[in-house]
C-alpha positions as CSV (number, residue, x, y, z in Angstrom):
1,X,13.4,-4.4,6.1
2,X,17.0,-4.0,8.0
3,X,18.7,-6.0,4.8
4,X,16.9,-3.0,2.2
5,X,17.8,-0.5,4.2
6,X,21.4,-2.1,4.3
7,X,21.5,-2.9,0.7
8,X,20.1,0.8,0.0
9,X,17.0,-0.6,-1.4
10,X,14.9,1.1,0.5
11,X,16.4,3.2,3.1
12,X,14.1,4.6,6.0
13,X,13.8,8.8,5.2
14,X,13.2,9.5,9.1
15,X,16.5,8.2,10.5
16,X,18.8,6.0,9.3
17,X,21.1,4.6,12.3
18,X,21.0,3.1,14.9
19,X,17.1,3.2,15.3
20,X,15.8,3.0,12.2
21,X,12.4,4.7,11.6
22,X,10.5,4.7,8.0
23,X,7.8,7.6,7.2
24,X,4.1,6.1,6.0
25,X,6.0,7.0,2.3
26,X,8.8,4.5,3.4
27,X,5.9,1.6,4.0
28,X,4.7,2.2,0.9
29,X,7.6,1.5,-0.7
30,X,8.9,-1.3,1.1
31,X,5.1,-2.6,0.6
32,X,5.7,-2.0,-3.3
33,X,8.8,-3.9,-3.3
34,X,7.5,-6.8,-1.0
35,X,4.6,-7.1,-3.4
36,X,7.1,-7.1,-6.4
37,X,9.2,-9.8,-4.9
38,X,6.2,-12.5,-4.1
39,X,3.8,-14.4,-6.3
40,X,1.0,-12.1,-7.3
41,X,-2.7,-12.6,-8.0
42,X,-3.2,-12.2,-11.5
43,X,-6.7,-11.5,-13.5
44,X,-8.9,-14.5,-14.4
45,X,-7.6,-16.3,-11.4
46,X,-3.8,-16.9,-12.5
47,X,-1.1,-16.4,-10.5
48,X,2.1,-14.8,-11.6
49,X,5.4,-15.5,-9.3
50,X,7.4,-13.2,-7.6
51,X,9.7,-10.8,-9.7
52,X,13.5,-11.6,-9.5
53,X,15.6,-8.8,-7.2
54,X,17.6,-7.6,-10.0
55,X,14.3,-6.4,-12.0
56,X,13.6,-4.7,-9.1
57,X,17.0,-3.0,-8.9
58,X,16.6,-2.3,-12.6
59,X,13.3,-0.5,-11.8
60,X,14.5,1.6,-8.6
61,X,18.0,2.7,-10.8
62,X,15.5,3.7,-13.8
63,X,13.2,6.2,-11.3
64,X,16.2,7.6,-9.9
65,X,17.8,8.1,-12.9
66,X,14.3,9.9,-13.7
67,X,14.2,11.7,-10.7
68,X,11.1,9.8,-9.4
69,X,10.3,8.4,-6.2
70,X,8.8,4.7,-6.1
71,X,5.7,6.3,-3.4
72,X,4.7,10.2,-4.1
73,X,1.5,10.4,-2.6
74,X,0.9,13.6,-4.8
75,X,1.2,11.9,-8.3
76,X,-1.7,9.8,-10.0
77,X,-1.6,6.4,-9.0
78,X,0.9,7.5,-5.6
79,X,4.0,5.0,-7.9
80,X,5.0,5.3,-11.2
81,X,6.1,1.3,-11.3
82,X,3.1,-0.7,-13.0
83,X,3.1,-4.2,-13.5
84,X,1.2,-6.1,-16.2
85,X,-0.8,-8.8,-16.8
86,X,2.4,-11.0,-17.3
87,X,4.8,-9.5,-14.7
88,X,7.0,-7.2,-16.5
89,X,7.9,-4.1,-14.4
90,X,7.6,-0.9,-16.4
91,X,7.7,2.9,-15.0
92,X,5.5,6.0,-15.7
93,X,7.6,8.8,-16.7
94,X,6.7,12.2,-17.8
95,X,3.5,11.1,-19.4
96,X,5.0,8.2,-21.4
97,X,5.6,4.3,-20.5
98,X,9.0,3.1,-20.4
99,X,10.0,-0.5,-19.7
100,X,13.3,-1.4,-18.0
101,X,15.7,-1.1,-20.8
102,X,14.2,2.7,-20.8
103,X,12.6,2.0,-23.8
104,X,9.1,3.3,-25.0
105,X,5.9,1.2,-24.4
106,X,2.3,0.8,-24.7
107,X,0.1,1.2,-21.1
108,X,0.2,-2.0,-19.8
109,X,-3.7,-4.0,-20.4
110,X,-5.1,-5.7,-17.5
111,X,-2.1,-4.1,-15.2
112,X,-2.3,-4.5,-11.6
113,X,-2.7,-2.4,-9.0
114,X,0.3,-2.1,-5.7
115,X,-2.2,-0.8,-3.7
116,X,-5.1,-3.5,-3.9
117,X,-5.8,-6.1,-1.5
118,X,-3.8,-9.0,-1.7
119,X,-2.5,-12.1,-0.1
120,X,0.8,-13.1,1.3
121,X,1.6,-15.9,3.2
122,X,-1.6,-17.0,4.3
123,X,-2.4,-13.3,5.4
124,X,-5.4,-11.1,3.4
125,X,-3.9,-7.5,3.1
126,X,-6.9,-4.5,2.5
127,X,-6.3,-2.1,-0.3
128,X,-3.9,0.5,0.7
129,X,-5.5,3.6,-0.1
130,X,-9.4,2.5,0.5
131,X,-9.7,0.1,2.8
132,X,-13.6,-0.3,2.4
133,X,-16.1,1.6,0.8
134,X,-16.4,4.6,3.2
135,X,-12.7,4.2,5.0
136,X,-9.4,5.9,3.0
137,X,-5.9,6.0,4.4
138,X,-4.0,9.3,3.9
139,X,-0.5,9.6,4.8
140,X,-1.2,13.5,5.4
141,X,-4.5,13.0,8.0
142,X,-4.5,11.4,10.7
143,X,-1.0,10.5,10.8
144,X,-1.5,8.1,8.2
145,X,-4.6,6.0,10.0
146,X,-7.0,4.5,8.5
147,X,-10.5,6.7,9.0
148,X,-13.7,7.6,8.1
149,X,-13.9,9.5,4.7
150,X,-14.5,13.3,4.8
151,X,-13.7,12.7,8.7
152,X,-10.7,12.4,11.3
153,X,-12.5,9.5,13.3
154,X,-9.7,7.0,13.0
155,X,-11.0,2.7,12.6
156,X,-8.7,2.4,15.5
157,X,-11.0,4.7,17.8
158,X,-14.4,3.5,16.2
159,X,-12.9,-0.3,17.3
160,X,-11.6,1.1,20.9
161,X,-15.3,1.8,21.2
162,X,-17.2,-1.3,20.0
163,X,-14.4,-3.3,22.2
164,X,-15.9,-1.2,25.3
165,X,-19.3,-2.4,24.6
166,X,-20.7,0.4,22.5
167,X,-23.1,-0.8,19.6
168,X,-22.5,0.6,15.9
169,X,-25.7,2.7,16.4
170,X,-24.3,4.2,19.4
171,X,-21.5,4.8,17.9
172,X,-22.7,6.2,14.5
173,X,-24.9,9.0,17.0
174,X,-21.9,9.7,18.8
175,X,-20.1,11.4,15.9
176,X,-23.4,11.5,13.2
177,X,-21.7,9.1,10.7
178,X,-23.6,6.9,9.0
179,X,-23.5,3.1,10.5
180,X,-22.3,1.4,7.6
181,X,-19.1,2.9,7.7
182,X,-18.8,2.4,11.7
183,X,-19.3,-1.6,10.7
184,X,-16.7,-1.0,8.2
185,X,-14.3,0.3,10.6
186,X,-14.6,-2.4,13.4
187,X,-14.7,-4.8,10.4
188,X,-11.3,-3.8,8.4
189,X,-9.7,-3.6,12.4
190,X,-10.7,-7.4,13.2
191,X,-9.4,-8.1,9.8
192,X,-5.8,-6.0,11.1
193,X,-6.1,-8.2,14.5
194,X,-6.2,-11.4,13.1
195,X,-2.6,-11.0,10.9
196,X,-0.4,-12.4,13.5
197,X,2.6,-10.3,14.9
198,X,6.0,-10.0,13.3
199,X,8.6,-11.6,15.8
């Protein structure tokens, strides 16, 4: 993160210096390019390897020459970089497809998604944006937490709780959500726990 940010790659929005701090938008992008730069699940069970650093130098100078961000949590699909089937980077722009010589292309079949669940180094990532069925993560509510749909009951809270001894159904009556999504939350936090910590 500290060699982006020193490279320009991605540089954190909040503060730059000395103590560097990235917004939930800043994640997203280092998350994009981190899933860019390592092998990648492909359909039917393939793999595809990592992309090479200078496509994805190609692909951040073509959305600022654009005027695009690589995260806009207002915009369909939150990043205009898609990536097909084979690996090849291309960028949504103004309602067209463009690939990284800027020229025009068809939508990408089979592309993949930045925001699905994936797995890196041993680690199983949730999907970015919908965690579970009945859990979304917002970067405008809740400070960006993971939560109950159609609710400000963070997973984090629901998991405090089950920790303290409280059962789901408790739980669910406590604030009148249903119980599946309660077993979802303390799920999608044991799945959080077990990614071990960044030294």
């Amino acid at each position: 993160m500290y060699w982006w940010a020193r490279q320009g790659i991605v540089v954190p929005s909040v503060s730059p210096v000395q103590e560097k701090l990235w917004s939930y938008s800043d994640l997203m992008c280092l998350r994009i390019v981190s899933w860019l730069r390592h092998p990648k699940a492909a359909p039917h069970g393939a793999e595809l390897p990592a992309n090479p650093m200078s496509q994805v130098r190609r692909a951040l100078v073509l959305l600022e020459r654009r005027g695009l961000d690589l995260w806009a949590p207002d915009s369909p699909g939150h990043s205009p970089i898609l990536v097909d089937a084979a690996g090849a980077i291309f960028v949504r722009s103004d309602g067209e497809i463009l690939d990284l010589h800027e020229q025009p292309a068809l939508l990408p079949e089979g592309r993949l998604e930045l925001t699905m669940p994936f797995r890196q180094d041993g680690v199983e990532g949730p999907n970015l944006l919908r965690p579970r069925p009945h859990l979304r993560i917002v970067p405008a509510k809740v400070a960006g937490e993971p939560h109950i749909a159609d609710t400000r009951l963070t997973t984090q809270s629901v998991a405090a709780l089950a920790a303290r001894g409280f059962s789901s159904e408790r739980i669910a009556d406590m604030y009148a959500s249903p119980v599946e999504s309660i077993n979802e939350a303390i799920d999608l936090e044991r799945q959080l726990m077990a990614v071990p910590a960044i030294a």
